[in-house]
C-alpha positions as CSV (number, residue, x, y, z in Angstrom):
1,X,20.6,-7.2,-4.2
2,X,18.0,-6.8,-1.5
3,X,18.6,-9.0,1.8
4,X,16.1,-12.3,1.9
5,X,13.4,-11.8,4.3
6,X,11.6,-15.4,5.9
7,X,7.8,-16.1,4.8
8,X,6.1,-17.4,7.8
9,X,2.8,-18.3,7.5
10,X,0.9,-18.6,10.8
11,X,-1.4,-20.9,11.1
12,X,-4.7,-18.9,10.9
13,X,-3.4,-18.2,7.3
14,X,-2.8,-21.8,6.6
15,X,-5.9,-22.6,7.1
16,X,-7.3,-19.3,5.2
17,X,-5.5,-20.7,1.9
18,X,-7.1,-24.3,2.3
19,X,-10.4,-23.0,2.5
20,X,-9.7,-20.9,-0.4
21,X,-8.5,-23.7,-2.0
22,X,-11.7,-25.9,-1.2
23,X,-13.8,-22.9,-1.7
24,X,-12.6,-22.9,-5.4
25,X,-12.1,-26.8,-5.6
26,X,-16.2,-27.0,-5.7
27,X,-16.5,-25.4,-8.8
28,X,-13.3,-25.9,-10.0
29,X,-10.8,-28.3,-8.4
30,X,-7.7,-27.8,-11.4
31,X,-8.0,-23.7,-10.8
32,X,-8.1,-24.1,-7.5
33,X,-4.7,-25.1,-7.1
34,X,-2.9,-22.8,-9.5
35,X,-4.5,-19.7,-7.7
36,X,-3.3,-21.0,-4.4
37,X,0.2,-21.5,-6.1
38,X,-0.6,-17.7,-7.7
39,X,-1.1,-16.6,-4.2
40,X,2.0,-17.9,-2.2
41,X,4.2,-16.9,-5.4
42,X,3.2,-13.2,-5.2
43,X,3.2,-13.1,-1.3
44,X,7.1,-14.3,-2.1
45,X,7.6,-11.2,-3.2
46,X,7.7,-10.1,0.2
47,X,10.8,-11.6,1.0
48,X,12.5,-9.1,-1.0
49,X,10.3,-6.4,-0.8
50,X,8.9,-6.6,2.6
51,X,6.7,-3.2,2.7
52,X,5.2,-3.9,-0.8
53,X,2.1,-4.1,1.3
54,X,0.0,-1.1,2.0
55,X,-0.2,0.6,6.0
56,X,-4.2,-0.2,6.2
57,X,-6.9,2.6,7.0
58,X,-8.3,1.0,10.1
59,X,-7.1,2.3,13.2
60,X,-6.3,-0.9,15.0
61,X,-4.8,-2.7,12.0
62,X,-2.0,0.6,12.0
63,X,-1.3,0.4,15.0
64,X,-0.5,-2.8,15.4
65,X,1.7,-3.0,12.8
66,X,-0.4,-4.6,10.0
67,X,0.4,-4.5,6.0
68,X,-2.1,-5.4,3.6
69,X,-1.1,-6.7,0.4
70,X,-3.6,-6.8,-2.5
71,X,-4.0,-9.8,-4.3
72,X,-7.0,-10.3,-7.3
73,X,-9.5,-9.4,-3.9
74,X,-7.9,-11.4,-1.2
75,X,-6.3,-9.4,1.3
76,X,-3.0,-10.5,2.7
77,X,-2.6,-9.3,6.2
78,X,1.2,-9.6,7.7
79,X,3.9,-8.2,10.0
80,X,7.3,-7.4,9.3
81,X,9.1,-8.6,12.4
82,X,13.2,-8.7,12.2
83,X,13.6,-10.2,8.8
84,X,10.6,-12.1,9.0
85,X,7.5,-11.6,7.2
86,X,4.2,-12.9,9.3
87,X,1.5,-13.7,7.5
88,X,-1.5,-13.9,9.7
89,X,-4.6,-13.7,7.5
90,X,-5.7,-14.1,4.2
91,X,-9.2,-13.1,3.6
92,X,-11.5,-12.1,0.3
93,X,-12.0,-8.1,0.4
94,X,-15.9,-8.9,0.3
95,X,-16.0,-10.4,4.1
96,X,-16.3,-9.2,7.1
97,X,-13.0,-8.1,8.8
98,X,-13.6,-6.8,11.9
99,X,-13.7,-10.3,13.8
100,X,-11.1,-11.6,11.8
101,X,-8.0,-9.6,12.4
Protein backbone atom coordinates (compact mmCIF):
# COMPACT_ATOMS: atom_id res chain seq x y z
CA UNK A 1 0.00 0.00 0.00
CA UNK A 2 1.30 3.37 -1.16
CA UNK A 3 2.37 5.89 1.82
CA UNK A 4 -0.55 8.77 2.39
CA UNK A 5 0.48 11.99 1.03
CA UNK A 6 -1.25 15.50 2.81
CA UNK A 7 -3.75 17.56 0.43
CA UNK A 8 -3.07 21.10 1.11
CA UNK A 9 -5.04 23.44 -0.54
CA UNK A 10 -3.54 27.02 -0.50
CA UNK A 11 -5.64 29.58 -0.40
CA UNK A 12 -5.63 30.95 -4.01
CA UNK A 13 -7.23 27.46 -4.75
CA UNK A 14 -9.74 27.88 -2.00
CA UNK A 15 -10.96 30.59 -3.38
CA UNK A 16 -10.66 29.11 -7.23
CA UNK A 17 -13.30 26.22 -6.02
CA UNK A 18 -15.83 28.79 -4.49
CA UNK A 19 -15.94 30.71 -7.43
CA UNK A 20 -16.38 27.64 -9.35
CA UNK A 21 -18.86 26.68 -7.13
CA UNK A 22 -20.83 30.15 -7.46
CA UNK A 23 -19.96 30.20 -11.11
CA UNK A 24 -22.11 27.00 -11.37
CA UNK A 25 -24.55 27.92 -8.49
CA UNK A 26 -26.14 30.62 -11.05
CA UNK A 27 -27.39 28.27 -13.28
CA UNK A 28 -27.50 25.49 -11.23
CA UNK A 29 -26.97 25.71 -7.41
CA UNK A 30 -27.68 21.49 -6.65
CA UNK A 31 -24.84 20.67 -9.45
CA UNK A 32 -22.75 23.04 -8.28
CA UNK A 33 -21.99 21.34 -5.16
CA UNK A 34 -21.64 17.79 -6.37
CA UNK A 35 -18.92 18.96 -8.98
CA UNK A 36 -17.02 20.77 -6.32
CA UNK A 37 -17.33 17.50 -4.18
CA UNK A 38 -16.37 15.61 -7.80
CA UNK A 39 -13.43 17.82 -7.80
CA UNK A 40 -11.74 17.54 -4.25
CA UNK A 41 -12.52 13.57 -4.48
CA UNK A 42 -10.43 13.11 -7.60
CA UNK A 43 -7.70 15.66 -6.50
CA UNK A 44 -7.67 12.93 -3.38
CA UNK A 45 -6.23 10.75 -5.50
CA UNK A 46 -3.20 12.50 -5.19
CA UNK A 47 -2.56 11.47 -1.81
CA UNK A 48 -1.74 8.18 -3.08
CA UNK A 49 -0.64 8.80 -6.27
CA UNK A 50 1.08 12.08 -6.06
CA UNK A 51 2.57 12.35 -9.80
CA UNK A 52 -0.81 11.38 -11.33
CA UNK A 53 -0.54 14.89 -12.67
CA UNK A 54 1.17 15.72 -15.85
CA UNK A 55 4.95 17.80 -15.96
CA UNK A 56 3.17 20.94 -18.01
CA UNK A 57 4.60 22.26 -21.42
CA UNK A 58 5.27 25.80 -20.32
CA UNK A 59 8.64 26.50 -19.47
CA UNK A 60 8.15 28.34 -16.16
CA UNK A 61 5.38 25.95 -14.84
CA UNK A 62 8.52 22.97 -15.30
CA UNK A 63 10.65 24.56 -13.78
CA UNK A 64 9.15 25.39 -10.95
CA UNK A 65 8.05 22.29 -10.18
CA UNK A 66 4.34 22.34 -11.28
CA UNK A 67 1.92 19.25 -12.06
CA UNK A 68 -1.20 19.72 -13.79
CA UNK A 69 -3.94 17.35 -13.27
CA UNK A 70 -6.83 17.12 -15.69
CA UNK A 71 -10.16 17.32 -14.40
CA UNK A 72 -13.52 17.56 -16.95
CA UNK A 73 -11.43 21.15 -18.19
CA UNK A 74 -10.27 22.50 -14.94
CA UNK A 75 -6.74 22.39 -14.56
CA UNK A 76 -5.40 21.50 -11.16
CA UNK A 77 -2.09 23.06 -10.64
CA UNK A 78 0.06 21.59 -7.50
CA UNK A 79 3.46 20.79 -5.97
CA UNK A 80 4.71 17.82 -4.50
CA UNK A 81 6.67 18.98 -1.50
CA UNK A 82 7.92 16.21 1.14
CA UNK A 83 4.79 14.21 1.46
CA UNK A 84 2.69 17.01 0.83
CA UNK A 85 0.65 17.73 -2.14
CA UNK A 86 0.16 21.83 -2.73
CA UNK A 87 -2.50 22.75 -4.56
CA UNK A 88 -2.16 26.23 -5.71
CA UNK A 89 -4.55 26.80 -8.54
CA UNK A 90 -7.57 25.54 -10.03
CA UNK A 91 -8.53 27.15 -13.21
CA UNK A 92 -10.96 26.11 -16.41
CA UNK A 93 -8.54 25.14 -19.45
CA UNK A 94 -10.39 27.98 -21.48
CA UNK A 95 -8.80 31.01 -19.35
CA UNK A 96 -6.05 32.77 -19.51
CA UNK A 97 -3.00 31.33 -17.55
CA UNK A 98 -0.26 33.29 -17.91
CA UNK A 99 -1.17 35.82 -14.96
CA UNK A 100 -2.54 33.24 -12.97
CA UNK A 101 0.29 30.84 -12.12
Amino acid sequence: MPYKYIIRYLPAAEQDLLSIHDWIANDNPRRASSFVEELDKRISKLASHPYLGVVPRHLRLKQSGYRVLIIEGYLVFYKVRGRTVQVHRVIHGSRHLDSMI
